[in-house]
C-alpha positions in Angstrom: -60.4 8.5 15.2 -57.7 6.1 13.9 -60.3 4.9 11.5 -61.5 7.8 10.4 -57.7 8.8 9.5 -56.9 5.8 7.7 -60.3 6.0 5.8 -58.9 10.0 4.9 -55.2 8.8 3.3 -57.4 6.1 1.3 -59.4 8.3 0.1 -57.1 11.1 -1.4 -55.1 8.6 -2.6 -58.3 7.4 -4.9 -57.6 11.0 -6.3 -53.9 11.4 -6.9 -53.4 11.4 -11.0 -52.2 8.4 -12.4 -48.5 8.7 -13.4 -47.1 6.2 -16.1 -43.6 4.5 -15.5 -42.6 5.7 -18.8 -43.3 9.3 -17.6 -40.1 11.9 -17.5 -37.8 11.4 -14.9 -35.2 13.3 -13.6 -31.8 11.3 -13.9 -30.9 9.8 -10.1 -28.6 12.2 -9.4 -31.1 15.1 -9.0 -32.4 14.1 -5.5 -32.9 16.6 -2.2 -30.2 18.3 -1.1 -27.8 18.4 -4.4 -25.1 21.1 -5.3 -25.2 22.1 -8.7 -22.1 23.9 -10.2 -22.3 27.7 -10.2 -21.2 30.0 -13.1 -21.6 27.2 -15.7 -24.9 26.2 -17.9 -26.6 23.7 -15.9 -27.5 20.4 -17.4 -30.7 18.6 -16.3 -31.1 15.4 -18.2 -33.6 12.0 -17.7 -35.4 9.5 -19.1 -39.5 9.3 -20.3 -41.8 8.4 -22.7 -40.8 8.8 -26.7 -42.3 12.6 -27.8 -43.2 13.6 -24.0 -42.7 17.6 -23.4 -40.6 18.2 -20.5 -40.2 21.6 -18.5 -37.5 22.3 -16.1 -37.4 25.6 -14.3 -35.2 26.8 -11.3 -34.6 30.4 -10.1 -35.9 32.1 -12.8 -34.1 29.7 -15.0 -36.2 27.5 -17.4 -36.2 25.8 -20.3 -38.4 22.6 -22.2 -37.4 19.9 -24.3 -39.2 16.7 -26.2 -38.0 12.9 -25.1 -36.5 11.5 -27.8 -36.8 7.9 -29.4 -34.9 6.7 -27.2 -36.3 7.8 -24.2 -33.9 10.5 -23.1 -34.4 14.1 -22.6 -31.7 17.0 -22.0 -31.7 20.6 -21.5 -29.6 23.0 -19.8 -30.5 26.1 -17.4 -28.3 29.0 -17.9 -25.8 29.3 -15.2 -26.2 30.6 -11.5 -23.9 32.4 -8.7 -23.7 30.7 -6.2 -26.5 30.3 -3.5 -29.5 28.9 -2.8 -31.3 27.0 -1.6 -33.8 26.6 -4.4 -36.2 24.2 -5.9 -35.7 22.6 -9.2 -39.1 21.9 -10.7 -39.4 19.1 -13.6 -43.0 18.4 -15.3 -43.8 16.3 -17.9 -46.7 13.3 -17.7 -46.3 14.1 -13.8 -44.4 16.8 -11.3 -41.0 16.4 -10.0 -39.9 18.4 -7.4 -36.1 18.6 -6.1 -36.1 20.6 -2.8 -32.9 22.5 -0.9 -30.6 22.4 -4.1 -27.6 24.6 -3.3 -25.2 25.8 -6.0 -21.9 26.0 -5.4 -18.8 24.1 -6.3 -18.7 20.6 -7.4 -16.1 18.0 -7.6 -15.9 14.5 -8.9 -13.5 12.3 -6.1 -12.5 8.9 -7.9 -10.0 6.3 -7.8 -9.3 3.1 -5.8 -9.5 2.0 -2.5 -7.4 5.1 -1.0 -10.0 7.3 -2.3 -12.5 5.1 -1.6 -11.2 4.3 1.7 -14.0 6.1 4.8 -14.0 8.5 7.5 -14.4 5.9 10.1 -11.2 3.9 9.4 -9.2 6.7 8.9 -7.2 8.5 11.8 -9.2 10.0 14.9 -12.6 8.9 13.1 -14.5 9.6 16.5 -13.4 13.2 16.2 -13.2 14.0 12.7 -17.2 12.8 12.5 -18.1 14.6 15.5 -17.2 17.6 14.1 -18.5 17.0 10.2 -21.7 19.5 10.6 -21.3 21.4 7.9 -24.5 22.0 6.0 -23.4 23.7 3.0 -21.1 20.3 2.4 -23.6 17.8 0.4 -22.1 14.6 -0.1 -23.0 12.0 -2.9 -21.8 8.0 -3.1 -22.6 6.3 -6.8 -22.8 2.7 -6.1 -19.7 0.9 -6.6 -20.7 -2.0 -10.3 -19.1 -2.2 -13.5 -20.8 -2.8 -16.5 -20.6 -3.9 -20.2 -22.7 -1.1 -22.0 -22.5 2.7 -20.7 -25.3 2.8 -18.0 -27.7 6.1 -18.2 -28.6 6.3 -15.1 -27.0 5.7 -11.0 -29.0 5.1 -7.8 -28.2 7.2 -4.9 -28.8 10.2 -2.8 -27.4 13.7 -2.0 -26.7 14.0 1.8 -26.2 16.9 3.9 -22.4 16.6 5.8 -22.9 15.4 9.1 -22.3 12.9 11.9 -25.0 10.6 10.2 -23.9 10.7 6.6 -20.1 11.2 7.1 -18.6 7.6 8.9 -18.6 6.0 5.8 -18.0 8.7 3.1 -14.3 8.8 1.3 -11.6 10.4 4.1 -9.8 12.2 1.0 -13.3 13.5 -0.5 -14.0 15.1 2.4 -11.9 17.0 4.2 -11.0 17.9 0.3 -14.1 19.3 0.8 -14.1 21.1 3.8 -11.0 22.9 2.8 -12.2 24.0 -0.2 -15.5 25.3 1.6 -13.6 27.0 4.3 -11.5 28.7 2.0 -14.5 29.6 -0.6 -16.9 30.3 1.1 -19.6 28.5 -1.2 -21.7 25.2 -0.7 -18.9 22.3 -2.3 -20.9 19.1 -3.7 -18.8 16.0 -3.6 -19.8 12.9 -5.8 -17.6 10.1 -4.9 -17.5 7.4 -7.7 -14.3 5.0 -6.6 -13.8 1.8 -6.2 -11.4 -0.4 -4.5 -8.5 -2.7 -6.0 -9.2 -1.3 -9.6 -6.9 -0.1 -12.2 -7.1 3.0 -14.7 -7.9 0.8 -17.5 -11.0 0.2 -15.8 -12.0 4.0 -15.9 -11.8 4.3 -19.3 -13.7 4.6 -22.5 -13.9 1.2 -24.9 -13.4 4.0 -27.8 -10.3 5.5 -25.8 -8.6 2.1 -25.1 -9.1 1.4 -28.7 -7.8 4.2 -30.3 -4.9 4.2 -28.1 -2.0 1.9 -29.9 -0.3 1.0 -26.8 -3.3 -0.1 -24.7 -5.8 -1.1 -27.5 -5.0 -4.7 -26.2 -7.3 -4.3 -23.6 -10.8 -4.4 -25.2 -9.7 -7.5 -27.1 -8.7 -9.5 -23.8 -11.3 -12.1 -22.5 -13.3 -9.8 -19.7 -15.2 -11.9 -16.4 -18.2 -10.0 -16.6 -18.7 -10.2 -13.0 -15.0 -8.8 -12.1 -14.9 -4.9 -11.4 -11.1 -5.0 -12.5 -12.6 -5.8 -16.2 -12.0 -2.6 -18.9 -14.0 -0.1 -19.3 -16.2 -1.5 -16.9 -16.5 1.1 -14.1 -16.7 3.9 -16.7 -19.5 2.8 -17.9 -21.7 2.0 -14.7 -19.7 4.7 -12.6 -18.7 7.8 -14.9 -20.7 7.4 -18.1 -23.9 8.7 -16.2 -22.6 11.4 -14.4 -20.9 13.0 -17.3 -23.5 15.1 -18.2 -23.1 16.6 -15.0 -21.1 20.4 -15.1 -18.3 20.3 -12.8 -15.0 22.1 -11.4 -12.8 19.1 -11.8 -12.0 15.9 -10.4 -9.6 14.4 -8.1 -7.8 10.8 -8.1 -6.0 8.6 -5.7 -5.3 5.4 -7.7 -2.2 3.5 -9.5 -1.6 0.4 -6.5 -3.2 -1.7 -9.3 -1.0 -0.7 -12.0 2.4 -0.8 -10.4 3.2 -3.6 -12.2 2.6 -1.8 -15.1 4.3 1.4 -14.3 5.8 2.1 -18.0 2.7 1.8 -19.9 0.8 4.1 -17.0 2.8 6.7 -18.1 0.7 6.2 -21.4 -2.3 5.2 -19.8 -3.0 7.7 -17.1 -2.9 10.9 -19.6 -5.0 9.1 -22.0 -7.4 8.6 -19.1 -7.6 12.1 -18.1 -8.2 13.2 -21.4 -10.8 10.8 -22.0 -13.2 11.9 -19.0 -12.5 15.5 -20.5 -13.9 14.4 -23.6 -16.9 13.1 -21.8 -17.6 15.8 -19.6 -17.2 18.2 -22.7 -14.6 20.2 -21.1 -11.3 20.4 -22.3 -9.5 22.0 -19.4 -11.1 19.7 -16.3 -9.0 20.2 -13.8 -7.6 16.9 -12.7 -6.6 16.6 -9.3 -4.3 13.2 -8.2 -2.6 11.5 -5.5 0.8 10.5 -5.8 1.3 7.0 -4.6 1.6 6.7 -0.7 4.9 4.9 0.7 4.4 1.3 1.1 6.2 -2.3 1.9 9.7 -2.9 3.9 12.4 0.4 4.2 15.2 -0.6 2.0 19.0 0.7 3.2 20.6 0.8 -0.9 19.4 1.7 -4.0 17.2 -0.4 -6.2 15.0 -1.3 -8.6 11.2 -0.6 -7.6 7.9 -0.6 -9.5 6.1 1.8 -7.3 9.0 4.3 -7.7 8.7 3.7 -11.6 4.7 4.2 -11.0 5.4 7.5 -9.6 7.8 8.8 -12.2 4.8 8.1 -14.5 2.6 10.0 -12.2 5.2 12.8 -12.2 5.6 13.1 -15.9 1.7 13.6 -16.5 1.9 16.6 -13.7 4.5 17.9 -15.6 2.9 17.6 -19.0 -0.3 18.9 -18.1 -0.5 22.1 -17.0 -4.5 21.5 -16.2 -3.3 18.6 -13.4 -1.4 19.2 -10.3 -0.2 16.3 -7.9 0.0 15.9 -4.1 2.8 14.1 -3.0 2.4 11.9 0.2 6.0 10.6 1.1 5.3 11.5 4.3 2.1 9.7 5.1 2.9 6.3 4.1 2.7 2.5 6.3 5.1 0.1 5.9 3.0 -2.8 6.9 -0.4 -0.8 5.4 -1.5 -0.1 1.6 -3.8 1.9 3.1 -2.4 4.6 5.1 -5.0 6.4 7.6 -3.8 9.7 7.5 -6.3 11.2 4.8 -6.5 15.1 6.1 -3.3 16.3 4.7 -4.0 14.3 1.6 -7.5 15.8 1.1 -5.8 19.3 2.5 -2.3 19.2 -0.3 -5.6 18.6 -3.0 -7.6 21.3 -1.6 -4.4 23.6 -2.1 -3.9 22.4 -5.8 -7.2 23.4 -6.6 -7.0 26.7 -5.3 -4.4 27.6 -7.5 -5.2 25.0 -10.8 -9.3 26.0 -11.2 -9.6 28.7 -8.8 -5.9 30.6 -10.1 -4.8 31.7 -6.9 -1.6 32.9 -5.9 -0.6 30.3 -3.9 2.1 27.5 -3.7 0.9 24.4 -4.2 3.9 22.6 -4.8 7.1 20.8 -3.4 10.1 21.2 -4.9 10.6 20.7 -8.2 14.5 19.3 -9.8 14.8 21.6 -13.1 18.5 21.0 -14.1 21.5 19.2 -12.7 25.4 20.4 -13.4 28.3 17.9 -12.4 31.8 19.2 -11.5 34.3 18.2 -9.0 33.2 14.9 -8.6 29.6 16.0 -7.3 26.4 16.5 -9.0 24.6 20.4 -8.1 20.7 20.3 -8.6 18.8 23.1 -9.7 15.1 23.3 -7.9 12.0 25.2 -8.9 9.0 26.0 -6.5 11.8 26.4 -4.0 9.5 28.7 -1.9 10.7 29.9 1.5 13.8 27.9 1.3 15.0 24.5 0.6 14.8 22.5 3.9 15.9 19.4 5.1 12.7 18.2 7.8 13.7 16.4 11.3 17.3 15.9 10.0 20.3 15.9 8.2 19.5 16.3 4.4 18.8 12.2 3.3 17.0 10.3 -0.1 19.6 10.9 -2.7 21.7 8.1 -4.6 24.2 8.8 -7.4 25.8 7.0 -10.2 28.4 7.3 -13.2 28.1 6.2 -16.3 27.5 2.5 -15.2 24.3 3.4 -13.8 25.1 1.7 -10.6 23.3 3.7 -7.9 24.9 4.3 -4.5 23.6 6.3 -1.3 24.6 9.6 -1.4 25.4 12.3 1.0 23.7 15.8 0.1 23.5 19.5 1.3 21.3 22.1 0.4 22.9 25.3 -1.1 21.4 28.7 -0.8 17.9 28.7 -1.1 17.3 26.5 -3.9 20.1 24.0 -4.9 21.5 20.8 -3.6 24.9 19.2 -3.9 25.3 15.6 -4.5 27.9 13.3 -4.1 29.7 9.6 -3.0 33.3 8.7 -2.2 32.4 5.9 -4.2 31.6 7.5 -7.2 34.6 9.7 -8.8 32.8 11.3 -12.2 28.7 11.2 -11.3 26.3 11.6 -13.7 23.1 10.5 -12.5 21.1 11.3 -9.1 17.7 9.6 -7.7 15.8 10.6 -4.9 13.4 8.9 -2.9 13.6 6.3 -5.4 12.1 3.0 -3.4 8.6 1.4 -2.7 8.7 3.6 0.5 10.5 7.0 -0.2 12.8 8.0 2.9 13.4 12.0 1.5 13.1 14.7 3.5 13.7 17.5 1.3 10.9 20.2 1.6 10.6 23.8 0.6 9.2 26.9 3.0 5.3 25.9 2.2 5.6 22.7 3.8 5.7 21.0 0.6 7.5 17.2 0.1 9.7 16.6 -3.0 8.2 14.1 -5.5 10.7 11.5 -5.8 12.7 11.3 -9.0 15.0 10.5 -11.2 17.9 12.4 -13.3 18.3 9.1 -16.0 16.7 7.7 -18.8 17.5 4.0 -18.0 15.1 1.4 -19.2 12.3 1.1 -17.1 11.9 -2.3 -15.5 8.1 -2.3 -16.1 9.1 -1.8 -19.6 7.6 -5.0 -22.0 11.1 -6.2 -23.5 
């Protein structure tokens, strides 16, 4: 019998009908088990033979195309409510089928190593995976290379959210994810394209470093082709083939590699955002990012500090950019560990952005903001927006603020909140103030919050020379 069987499977192989490698091929990230974007046209794209027809067709959806001399081929579906599950079906020289495609909302989940950073490292792995069945969550991991030309193509596979595929899947990616799903209701698709130790210039566009005056620098420097840190380099092996893809938005926990560099981020990071905009053909992406986690010793007095200048850069693009929102994280940070392993509420303060940046919900997503200051009597009286529910001061007397005169020489301050959305500011040491910071260290010791259990960014009332600044 065993024979016999073996003799079958030879046999009908002898008939199968011969497929050429050149033949249309759906590009690698139309595998089982994929979420497609609802309500936008949907873009099915691949490579084949020069002058091959090429059919696509999905829930009544369909549409055909030619490969072109240089062996790629593009169409686009019209656009779906969400639902599914549904096959898509690609023929050319052969017949591709893709099988349990949901369509839903998708998300791009990028950065460094704290977006990169997995499940099973994070806190209370064991039960945060035993509990990740959720099989309208697909989950997608683009290897982690860097390139010197924009690759076409990525190798990987959709999986379905579960005990199996979860472990080592980005923390922040998914319970961003889960949130979102609870909330909406709709399969979420998360593609997480991140990479650890890397820095925004390597997420960018050769033509967007060089038509940028103040970073153009960078596709002139000597480049180790084998070092991931390189420009340009993980946007072309790691965002250059997905941006055909239609998507919701994107969100970003990166900037550790650029602390150093904290003035020209402030340049950098905007151009970076609208550069994958460009390439994903939608002006408005909402972009989604992490402010930097507190990090290295507790300091007692005011100082300088790179990370504090990194995330006045990251503040100023949140402000300028009403498409961008950012979750602050001063309260989820390690001294002794880059790589703090409380992901949920970081993935959770993202999940809330979103709602209210692509989704438009009524909802705060937002810690307190400083609008205006006004100095009399020897103290300094701040002005907040997104005040919601109250100004509070969490597990404590009111703490994080320094003030200074004209000198600029920064001294802790003692603070109160006032009515529902001022504080007052002020130092024995400091007769005629001028100037308040807050939170402003490598690890932020704040507690001002508002009613939607919201931190404060930490920030800054001067315009002093930054100390990142190139002299």
């Amino acid at each position: 019998m065993k024979a016999n069987l073996l003799a079958l499977v030879a046999l009908s192989l002898t008939f199968l009908p011969a497929v050429s490698v050149e033949a249309a091929t759906p590009h690698g990230i139309f595998t089982d088990h994929m979420v497609l974007q609802r309500e936008m046209p949907i873009p099915v794209w691949g490579t084949g033979q020069p002058g091959e027809k090429v059919s696509v067709r999905m829930a009544g959806r369909s549409a055909e195309t030619t490969v072109d001399d240089q062996g790629h081929w593009h169409v686009e579906l019209d656009a779906l409510p969400a639902g599914g599950p549904h096959r898509l079906v690609i023929e050319g020289h052969f017949r591709a089928v893709v099988r349990d495609v949901l369509v839903g909302e998708v998300w791009l989940a990028s950065g460094q190593s704290n977006m990169q950073w997995p499940i099973n490292r994070s806190f209370e792995p064991e039960k945060v995976i035993a509990a990740s069945n959720h099989p309208n969550l697909r989950l997608f991991t683009v290897p982690r290379r860097a390139t010197e030309e924009p690759e076409w193509n990525v190798n990987g596979a959709w999986q379905v959210s579960g005990p199996e595929s979860t472990p080592e899947f980005s923390a922040v990616a998914y319970h961003f994810g889960v949130a979102l799903h609870e909330k909406l209701g709709v399969p979420v698709g998360m593609v997480s394209t991140n990479y650890g130790g890397t820095p925004a210039e390597a997420w960018m566009s050769k033509e967007s470093l060089a038509a940028n005056e103040m970073v153009k620098y960078y596709v002139d420097q000597p480049r180790d082709l084998n070092n991931a840190q390189r420009p340009y380099g993980l946007y072309n092996a790691m965002l250059h083939p997905l941006a055909p893809m239609a998507v919701r938005g994107a969100i970003w926990y990166q900037g550790e590699s650029n602390a150093g560099r904290a003035y020209e981020y402030a340049t950098l990071f905007p151009a970076m955002i609208a550069d994958w905009r460009r390439a994903f053909r939608q002006p408005e992406l909402p972009f989604l990012f992490v402010q930097l986690a507190p990090f290295m010793d507790k300091t007692s007095e005011p100082g300088d500090s790179n990370w504090a200048e990194l995330r006045e850069a990251q503040r100023a693009t949140a402000q300028n950019d009403q498409h961008t929102a950012m979750a602050v994280i001063t309260d989820v940070g390690d001294e002794k560990d880059i790589h703090p392993i409380w992901k949920q509420p970081v993935g959770e303060r993202l999940a809330l952005a979103a709602r209210a940046i692509a989704y438009g919900e009524d909802v705060e997503f937002h810690g307190p903001e400083v609008l205006d200051q006004h100095a009399s009597d020897g103290q300094i009286t701040l002005k907040f927006a997104h005040a919601a529910g109250g100004l509070q001061a969490k597990d404590g007397p009111l703490s994080g603020f320094a003030i200074a005169g004209e000198d600029g020489k920064f001294v802790n301050a003692t603070a109160e909140i006032v009515g529902q959305d001022e504080v007052r500011v002020k130092s024995d040491q400091v007769a005629e103030p001028k100037y308040v910071r807050y939170g402003w260290a490598n690890f932020p010791q704040g507690n001002l919050w508002n009613g939607a259990s919201l931190p404060t960014s930490p920030f800054r009332t001067d315009e002093f020379r930054w100390t990142t600044q190139p002299k």
